[in-house]
DRENVEXLO-586587 format. One record per residue (C-alpha): residue in one letter; x, y, z. Coordinates in steps of 0.05 Angstrom, whole numbers. Example, Ala and Ser with C-alpha at 12.3 -4.5 7.8 and 13.67 -1.06 7.14 Angstrom:
A / 246 / -90 / 156
S / 273 / -21 / 143
END
This chain:
X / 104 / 180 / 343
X / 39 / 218 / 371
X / 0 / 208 / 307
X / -33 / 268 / 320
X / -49 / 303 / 247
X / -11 / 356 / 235
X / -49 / 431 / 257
X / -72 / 468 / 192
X / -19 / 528 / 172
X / -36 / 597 / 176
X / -9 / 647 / 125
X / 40 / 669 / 183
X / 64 / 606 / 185
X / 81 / 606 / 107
X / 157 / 598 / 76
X / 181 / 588 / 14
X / 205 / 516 / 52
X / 154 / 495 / 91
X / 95 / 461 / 60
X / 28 / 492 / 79
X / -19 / 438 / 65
X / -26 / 356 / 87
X / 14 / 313 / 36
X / -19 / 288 / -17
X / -24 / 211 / -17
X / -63 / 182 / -82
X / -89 / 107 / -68
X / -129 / 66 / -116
X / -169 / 13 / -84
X / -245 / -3 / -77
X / -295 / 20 / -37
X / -318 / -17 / 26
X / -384 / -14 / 47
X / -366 / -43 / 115
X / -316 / 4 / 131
X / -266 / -55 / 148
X / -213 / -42 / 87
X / -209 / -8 / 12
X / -214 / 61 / 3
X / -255 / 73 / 75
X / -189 / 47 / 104
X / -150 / 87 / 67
X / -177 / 150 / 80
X / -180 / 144 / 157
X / -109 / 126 / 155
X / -81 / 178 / 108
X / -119 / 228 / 150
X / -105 / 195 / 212
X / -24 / 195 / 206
X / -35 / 268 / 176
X / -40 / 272 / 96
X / -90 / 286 / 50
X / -120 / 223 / 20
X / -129 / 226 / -61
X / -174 / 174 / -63
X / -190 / 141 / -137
X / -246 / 86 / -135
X / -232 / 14 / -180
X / -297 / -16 / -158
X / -341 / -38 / -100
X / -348 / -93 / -57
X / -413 / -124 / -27
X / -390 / -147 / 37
X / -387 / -150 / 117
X / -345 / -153 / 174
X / -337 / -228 / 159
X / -327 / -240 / 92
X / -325 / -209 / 9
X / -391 / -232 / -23
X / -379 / -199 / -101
X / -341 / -146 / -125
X / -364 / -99 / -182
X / -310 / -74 / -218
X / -305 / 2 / -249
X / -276 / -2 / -320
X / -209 / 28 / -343
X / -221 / 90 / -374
X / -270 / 114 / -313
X / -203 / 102 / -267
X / -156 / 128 / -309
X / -201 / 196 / -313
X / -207 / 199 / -240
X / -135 / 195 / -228
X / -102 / 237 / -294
X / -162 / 285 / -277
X / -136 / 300 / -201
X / -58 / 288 / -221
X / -61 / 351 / -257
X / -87 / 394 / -197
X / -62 / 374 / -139
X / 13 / 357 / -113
X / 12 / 285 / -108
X / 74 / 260 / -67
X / 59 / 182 / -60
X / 12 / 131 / -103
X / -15 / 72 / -68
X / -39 / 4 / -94
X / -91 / -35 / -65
X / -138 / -77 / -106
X / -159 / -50 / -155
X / -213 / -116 / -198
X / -178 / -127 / -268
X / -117 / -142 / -303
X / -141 / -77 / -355
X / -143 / -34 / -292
X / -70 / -56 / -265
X / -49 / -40 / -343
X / -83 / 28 / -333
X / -58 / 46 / -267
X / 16 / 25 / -292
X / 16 / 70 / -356
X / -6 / 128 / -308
X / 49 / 108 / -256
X / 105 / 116 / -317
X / 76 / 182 / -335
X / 92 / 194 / -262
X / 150 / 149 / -254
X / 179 / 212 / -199
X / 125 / 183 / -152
X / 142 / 132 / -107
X / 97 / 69 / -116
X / 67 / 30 / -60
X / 41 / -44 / -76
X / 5 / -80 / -34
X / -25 / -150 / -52
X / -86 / -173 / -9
X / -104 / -250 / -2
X / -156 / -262 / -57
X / -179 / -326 / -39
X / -250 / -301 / -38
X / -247 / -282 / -117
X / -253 / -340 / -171
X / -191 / -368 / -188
X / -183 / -354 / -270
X / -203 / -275 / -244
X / -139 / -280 / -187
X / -96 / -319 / -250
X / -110 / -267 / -296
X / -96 / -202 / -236
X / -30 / -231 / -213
X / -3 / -241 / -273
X / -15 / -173 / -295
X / 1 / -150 / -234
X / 73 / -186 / -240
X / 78 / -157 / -311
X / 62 / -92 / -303
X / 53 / -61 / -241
X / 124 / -98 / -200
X / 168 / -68 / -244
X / 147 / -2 / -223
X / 138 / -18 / -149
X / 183 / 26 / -92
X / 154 / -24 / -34
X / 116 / -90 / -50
X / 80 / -102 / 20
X / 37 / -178 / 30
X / 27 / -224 / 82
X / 79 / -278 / 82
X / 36 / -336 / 60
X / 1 / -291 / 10
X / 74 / -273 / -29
X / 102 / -346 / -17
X / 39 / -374 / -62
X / 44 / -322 / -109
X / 122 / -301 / -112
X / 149 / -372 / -102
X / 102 / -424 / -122
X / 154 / -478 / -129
X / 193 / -470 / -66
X / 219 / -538 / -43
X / 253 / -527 / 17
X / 239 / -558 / 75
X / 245 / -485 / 112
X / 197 / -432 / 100
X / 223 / -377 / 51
X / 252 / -316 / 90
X / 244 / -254 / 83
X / 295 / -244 / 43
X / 281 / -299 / -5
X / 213 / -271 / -19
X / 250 / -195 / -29
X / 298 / -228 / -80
X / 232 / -265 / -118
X / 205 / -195 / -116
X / 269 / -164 / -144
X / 271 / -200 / -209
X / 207 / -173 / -227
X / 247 / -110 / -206
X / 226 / -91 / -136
X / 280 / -55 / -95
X / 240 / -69 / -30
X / 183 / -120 / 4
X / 157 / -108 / 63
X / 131 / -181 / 93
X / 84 / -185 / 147
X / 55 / -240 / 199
X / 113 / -284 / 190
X / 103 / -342 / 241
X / 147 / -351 / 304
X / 143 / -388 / 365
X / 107 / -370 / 428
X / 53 / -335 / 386
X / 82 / -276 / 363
X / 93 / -257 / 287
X / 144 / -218 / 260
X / 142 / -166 / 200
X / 204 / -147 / 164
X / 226 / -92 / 112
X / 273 / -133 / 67
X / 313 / -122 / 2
X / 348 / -190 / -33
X / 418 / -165 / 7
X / 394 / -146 / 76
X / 339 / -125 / 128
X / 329 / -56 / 134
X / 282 / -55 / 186
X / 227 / -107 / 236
X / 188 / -109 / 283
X / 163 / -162 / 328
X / 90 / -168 / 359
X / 48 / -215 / 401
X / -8 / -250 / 366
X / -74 / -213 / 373
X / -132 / -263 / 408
X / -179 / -239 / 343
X / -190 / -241 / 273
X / -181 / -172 / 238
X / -204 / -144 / 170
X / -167 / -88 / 133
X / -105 / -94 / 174
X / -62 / -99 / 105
X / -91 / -42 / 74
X / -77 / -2 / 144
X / -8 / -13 / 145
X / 5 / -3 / 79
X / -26 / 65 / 77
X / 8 / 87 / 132
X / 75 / 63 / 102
X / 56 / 114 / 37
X / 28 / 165 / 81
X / 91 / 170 / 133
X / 130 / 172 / 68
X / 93 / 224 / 36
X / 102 / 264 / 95
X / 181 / 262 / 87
X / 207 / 207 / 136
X / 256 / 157 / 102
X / 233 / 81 / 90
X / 273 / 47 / 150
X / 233 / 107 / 194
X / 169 / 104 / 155
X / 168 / 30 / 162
X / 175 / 31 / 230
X / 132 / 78 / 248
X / 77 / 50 / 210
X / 84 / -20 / 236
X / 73 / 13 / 305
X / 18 / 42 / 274
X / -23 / -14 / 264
X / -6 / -55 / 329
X / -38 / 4 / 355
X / -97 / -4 / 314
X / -109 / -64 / 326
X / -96 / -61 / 402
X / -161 / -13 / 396
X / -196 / -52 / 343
X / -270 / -54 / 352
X / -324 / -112 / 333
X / -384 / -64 / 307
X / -419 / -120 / 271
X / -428 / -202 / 278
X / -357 / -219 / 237
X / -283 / -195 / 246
X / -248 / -135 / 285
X / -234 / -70 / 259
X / -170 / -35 / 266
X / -186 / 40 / 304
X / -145 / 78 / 260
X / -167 / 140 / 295
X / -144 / 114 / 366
X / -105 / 167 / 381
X / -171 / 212 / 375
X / -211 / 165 / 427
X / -221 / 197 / 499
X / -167 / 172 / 553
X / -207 / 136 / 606
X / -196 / 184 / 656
X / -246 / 226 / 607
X / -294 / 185 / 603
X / -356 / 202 / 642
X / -376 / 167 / 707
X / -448 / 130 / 717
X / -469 / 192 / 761
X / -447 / 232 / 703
X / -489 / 203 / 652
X / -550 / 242 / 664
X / -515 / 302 / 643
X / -502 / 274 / 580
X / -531 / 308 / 518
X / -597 / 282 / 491
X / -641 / 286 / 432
X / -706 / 277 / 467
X / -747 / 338 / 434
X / -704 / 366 / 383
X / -769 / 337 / 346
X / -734 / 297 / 292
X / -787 / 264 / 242
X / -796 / 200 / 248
X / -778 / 152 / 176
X / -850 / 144 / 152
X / -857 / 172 / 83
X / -922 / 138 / 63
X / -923 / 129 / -20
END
């Protein structure tokens, strides 16, 4: 896949079959000032694989690269607006769930997703260690009440769904896969999509599993970093690759390629984690890139006679 976005349509273009706009893909998460996950993410990668993000803020985060310092949470009714508001207008083909702060906004989100219930419904639980633990009590049981049994693809890191899906497991093996698909199932997922399973040799692998079988996986080699917003990445693409007709097996693996291409090009803009480039494709090739003797040709903004930032009050 090329990951190139798709070139605009022009009314010559137009049939009564072909679509002549981006797919809509609607995500609710929270904004991130840092750029590293939440609805920033989102939108790069919806726009990046070649849909048209519908993006519906929960809340905001003060944060950085390294780690979540608060999160301020938008109330119910202001997310349920935003989202019945743009639902009406535009052609929304695939809803995404990220985090979105409160029990009362999973309950919110979930009554809007069974007005919709045509609309395929993308999960995806984030580690929430950072959060106070009666807030992540109260969130993942609402989350397992209401929200699962409306979810197409439940996507988590494995350690993330083991604590939360199978708090009691007493094997001496580490649940597969397919253990953590069937957990999913009684709350009535059809499909979980588990990442960063641990193998030997350093690599991880990341499977798309329903309680009877693997439908799809992927193995990669452990990155030498620590990333931020690499869960929100791939599950974006997953809903966006979806939206844009592909089928789940092909969506899945098309996404997980995705991201080890993101993160192959991550980039380290401040003092904490890596960033996945979810815009790698757009990035020069390096036989583009200009020379040292080149640089002096290089466009400059010496005496274009910005002001300088000195307001005096």
């Amino acid at each position: 896949m090329s990951f190139q976005p798709t070139p605009p349509s022009t009314d010559d273009d137009r049939s009564d079959d072909v679509p002549t706009h981006p797919a809509c893909v609607m995500v609710f998460n929270a904004c991130d000032p840092s750029g590293a996950g939440g609805l920033t993410a989102d939108i790069a990668t919806i726009a990046s694989v070649g849909g048209h993000p519908v993006a519906i803020a929960t809340g905001a985060y003060a944060r950085d690269t390294a780690r979540i310092y608060e999160h301020f949470c938008l109330d119910d009714e202001a997310v349920t607006e935003q989202a019945r508001t743009v639902l009406e207008d535009l052609p929304v083909q695939v809803i995404k769930v990220g985090f979105v702060g409160s029990a009362e906004n999973i309950s919110a989100i979930a009554e809007l997703s069974n007005d919709y219930s045509e609309l395929p419904l993308i999960s995806y639980m984030p580690d929430l260690s950072w959060w106070q633990e009666d807030q992540i009590d109260q969130y993942l049981d609402a989350f397992r009440e209401l929200l699962l049994p409306q979810t197409s693809v439940l996507v988590g890191n494995h350690s993330t769904l083991w604590r939360w899906l199978l708090p009691d497991w007493s094997s001496e093996r580490s649940p597969s896969a397919r253990d953590l698909a069937a957990a999913a199932a009684e709350m009535g997922v059809p499909y979980t999509l588990v990442t960063g399973i641990p193998l030997p040799d350093q690599q991880i692998e990341n499977v798309l599993a329903s309680p009877e079988t693997v439908l799809c996986h992927a193995r990669f080699e452990l990155f030498d970093a620590t990333f931020t917003g690499a869960g929100d990445t791939l599950t974006t693409a997953l809903a966006a690759l979806l939206a844009c007709g592909s089928d789940l097996a092909t969506a899945c693996t098309e996404a997980l390629d995705y991201l080890d291409r993101c993160l192959d090009a991550g980039f380290r803009p401040g003092m904490g984690h890596v960033i996945p480039d979810r815009m790698f494709w757009a990035e020069p090739e390096e036989a583009d890139n200009p020379s040292s003797d080149d640089k002096d040709d290089q466009p400059s903004l010496e005496g274009y006679g910005f002001p300088s930032h000195d307001t005096k009050h």
